[in-house]
C-alpha positions in Angstrom: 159.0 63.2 147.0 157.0 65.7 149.1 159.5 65.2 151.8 162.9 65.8 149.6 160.8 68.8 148.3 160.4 69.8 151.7 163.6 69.2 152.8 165.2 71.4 150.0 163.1 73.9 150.6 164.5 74.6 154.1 167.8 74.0 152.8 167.8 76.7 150.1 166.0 78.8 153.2 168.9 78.2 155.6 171.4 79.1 152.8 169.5 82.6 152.0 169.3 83.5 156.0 173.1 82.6 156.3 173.9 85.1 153.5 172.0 87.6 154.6 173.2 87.2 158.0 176.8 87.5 156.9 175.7 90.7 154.6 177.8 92.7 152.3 182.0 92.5 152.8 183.0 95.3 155.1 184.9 97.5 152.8 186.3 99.7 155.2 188.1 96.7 156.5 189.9 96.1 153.2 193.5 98.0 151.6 193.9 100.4 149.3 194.8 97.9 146.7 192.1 95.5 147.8 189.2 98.4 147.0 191.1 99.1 143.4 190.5 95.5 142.9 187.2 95.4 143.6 186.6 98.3 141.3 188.1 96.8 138.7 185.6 93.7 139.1 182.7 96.5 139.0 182.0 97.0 142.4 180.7 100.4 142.4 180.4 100.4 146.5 184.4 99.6 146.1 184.8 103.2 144.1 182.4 104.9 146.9 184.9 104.0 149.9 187.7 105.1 147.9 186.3 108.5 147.6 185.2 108.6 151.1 188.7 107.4 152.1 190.5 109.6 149.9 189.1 112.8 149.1 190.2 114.7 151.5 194.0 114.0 150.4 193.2 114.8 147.1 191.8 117.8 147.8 194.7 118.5 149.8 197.7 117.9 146.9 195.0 119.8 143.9 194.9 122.4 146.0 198.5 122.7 147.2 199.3 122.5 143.4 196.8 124.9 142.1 196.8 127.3 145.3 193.4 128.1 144.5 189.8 126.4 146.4 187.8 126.0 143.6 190.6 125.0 140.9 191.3 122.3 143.3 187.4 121.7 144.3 187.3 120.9 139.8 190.5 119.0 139.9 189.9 116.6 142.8 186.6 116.0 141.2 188.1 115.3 137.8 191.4 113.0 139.3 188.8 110.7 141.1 186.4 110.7 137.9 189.8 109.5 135.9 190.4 107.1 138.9 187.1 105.2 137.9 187.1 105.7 134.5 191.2 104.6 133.9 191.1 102.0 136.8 191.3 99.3 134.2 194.8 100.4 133.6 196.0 100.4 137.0 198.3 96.9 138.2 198.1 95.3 141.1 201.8 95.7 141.2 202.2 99.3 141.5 200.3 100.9 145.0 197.2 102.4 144.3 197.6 105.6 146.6 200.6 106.4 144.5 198.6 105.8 141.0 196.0 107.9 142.3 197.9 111.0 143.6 199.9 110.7 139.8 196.7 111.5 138.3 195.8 114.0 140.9 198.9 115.7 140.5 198.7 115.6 136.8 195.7 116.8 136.6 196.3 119.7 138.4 199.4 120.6 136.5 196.9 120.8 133.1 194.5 122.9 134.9 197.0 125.6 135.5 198.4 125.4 132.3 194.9 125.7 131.1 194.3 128.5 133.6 197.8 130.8 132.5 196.5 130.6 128.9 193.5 132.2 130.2 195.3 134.4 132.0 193.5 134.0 135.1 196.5 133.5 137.1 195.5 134.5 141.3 195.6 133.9 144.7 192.5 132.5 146.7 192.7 134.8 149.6 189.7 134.1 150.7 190.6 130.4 151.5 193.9 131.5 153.0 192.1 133.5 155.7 189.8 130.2 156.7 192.9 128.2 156.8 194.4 130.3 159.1 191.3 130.8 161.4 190.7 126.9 161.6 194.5 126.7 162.7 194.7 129.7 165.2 195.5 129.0 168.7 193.5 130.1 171.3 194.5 132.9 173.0 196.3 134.0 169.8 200.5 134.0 171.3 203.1 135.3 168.8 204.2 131.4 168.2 201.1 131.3 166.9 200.9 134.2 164.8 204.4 133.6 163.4 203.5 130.2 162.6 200.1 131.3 160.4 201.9 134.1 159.2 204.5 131.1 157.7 201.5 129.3 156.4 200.3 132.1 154.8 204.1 133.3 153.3 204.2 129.7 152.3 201.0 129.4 150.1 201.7 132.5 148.6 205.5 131.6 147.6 204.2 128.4 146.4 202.6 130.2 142.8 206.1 131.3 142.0 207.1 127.9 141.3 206.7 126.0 138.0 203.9 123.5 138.0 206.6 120.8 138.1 208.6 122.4 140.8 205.6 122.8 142.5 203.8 118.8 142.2 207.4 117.9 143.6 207.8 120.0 146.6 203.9 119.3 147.7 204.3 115.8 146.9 207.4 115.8 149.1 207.3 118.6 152.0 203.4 117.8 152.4 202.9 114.4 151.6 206.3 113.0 153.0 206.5 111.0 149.3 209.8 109.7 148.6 211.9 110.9 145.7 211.6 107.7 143.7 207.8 107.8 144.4 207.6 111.4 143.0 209.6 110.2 140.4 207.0 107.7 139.4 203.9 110.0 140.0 205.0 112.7 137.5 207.3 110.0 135.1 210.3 111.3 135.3 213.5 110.5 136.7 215.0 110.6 140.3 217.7 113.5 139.2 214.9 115.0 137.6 213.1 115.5 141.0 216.1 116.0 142.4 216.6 119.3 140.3 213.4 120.2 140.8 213.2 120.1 144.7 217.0 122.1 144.7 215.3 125.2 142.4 211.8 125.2 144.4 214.1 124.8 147.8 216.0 128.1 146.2 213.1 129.9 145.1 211.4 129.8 148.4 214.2 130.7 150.5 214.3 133.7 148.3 210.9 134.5 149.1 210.7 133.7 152.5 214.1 135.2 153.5 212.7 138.1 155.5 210.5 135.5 157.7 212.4 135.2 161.5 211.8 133.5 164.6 209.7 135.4 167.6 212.5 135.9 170.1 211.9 133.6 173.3 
């Protein structure tokens, strides 16, 4: 008996080394859709990596929406806190990136509807200006300084869109999102989009009309 104790006792020992020589799943390692899984089951590590993976692009489309760094600083915060808190209703069927950025996208569209009725409708120049000195090219050539000046023109024409016209054109001119994915994001139909892109298209022509070339 002391033997088969013995015996099991190294057994159970050799089991616990091998797990803890195999560790934790990598979860950089697994998809998008794998992580929402995995969050779904209550991994809380799974929810981690999908900020860390994601938060930058988030960022990206709030504040591209919003036009405004702290707006979009309180709207990525919020989509990913929805993210976790809704993930239960996300299907395996439908692509997570896609189900994220619709919340993302819809959230922002609240906050500035939210934000008009408090009339606190501006510009955050301030962001702007470190946008264009992170992109500036040395030695400053007029390619350069006509291609921040467009980046510039182009934020600012951006708040003369509706908040629909303007989820659609970000979601398609900045995150390369086709129509019928846009379509999904914001619930609405394909020739909805479509009408949306064709006025935002028009309205920042209009605005950016006067913008030319350098000469070469």
């Amino acid at each position: 008996m002391a033997v088969c104790a013995g015996l099991l006792t190294i057994s159970m020992d050799n089991a616990f080394n091998n797990k803890t020589r195999e560790g934790p799943p990598d979860l950089r390692a697994l998809t998008d859709e794998e992580l929402a899984l995995a969050l779904k089951e209550g991994d809380e590590a799974a929810f981690d990596e999908i900020v860390r993976r994601h938060q930058g692009r988030v960022y990206a489309v709030a504040y591209r929406i919003t036009s405004n760094r702290e707006d979009a600083l309180d709207v990525a915060q919020e989509a990913l806190l929805k993210a976790y808190r809704k993930i239960g209703s996300w299907q395996p069927s439908g692509g997570f990136v896609s189900w994220l950025l619709k919340l993302t996208a819809n959230q922002a569209i609240d906050h500035i509807r939210r934000r008009k009725r408090r009339g606190l409708q501006q510009f955050d120049e301030n962001y702007i200006e470190s946008q264009l000195a992170d992109h500036s090219v040395a030695g400053n050539t007029e390619t350069s300084v006509w291609a921040n000046e467009i980046d510039r023109r182009v934020h600012r024409a951006l708040d003369v869109l509706s908040e629909s016209q303007r989820a659609v054109f970000v979601m398609r001119h900045y995150e390369g999102m086709q129509l019928a994915a846009i379509a999904e994001v914001l619930g609405c139909t394909v020739g909805s989009v479509k009408v949306h892109l064709f006025r935002a298209l028009r309205k920042l022509q209009k605005e950016l009309g006067d913008l030319h070339a350098p000469e070469k």
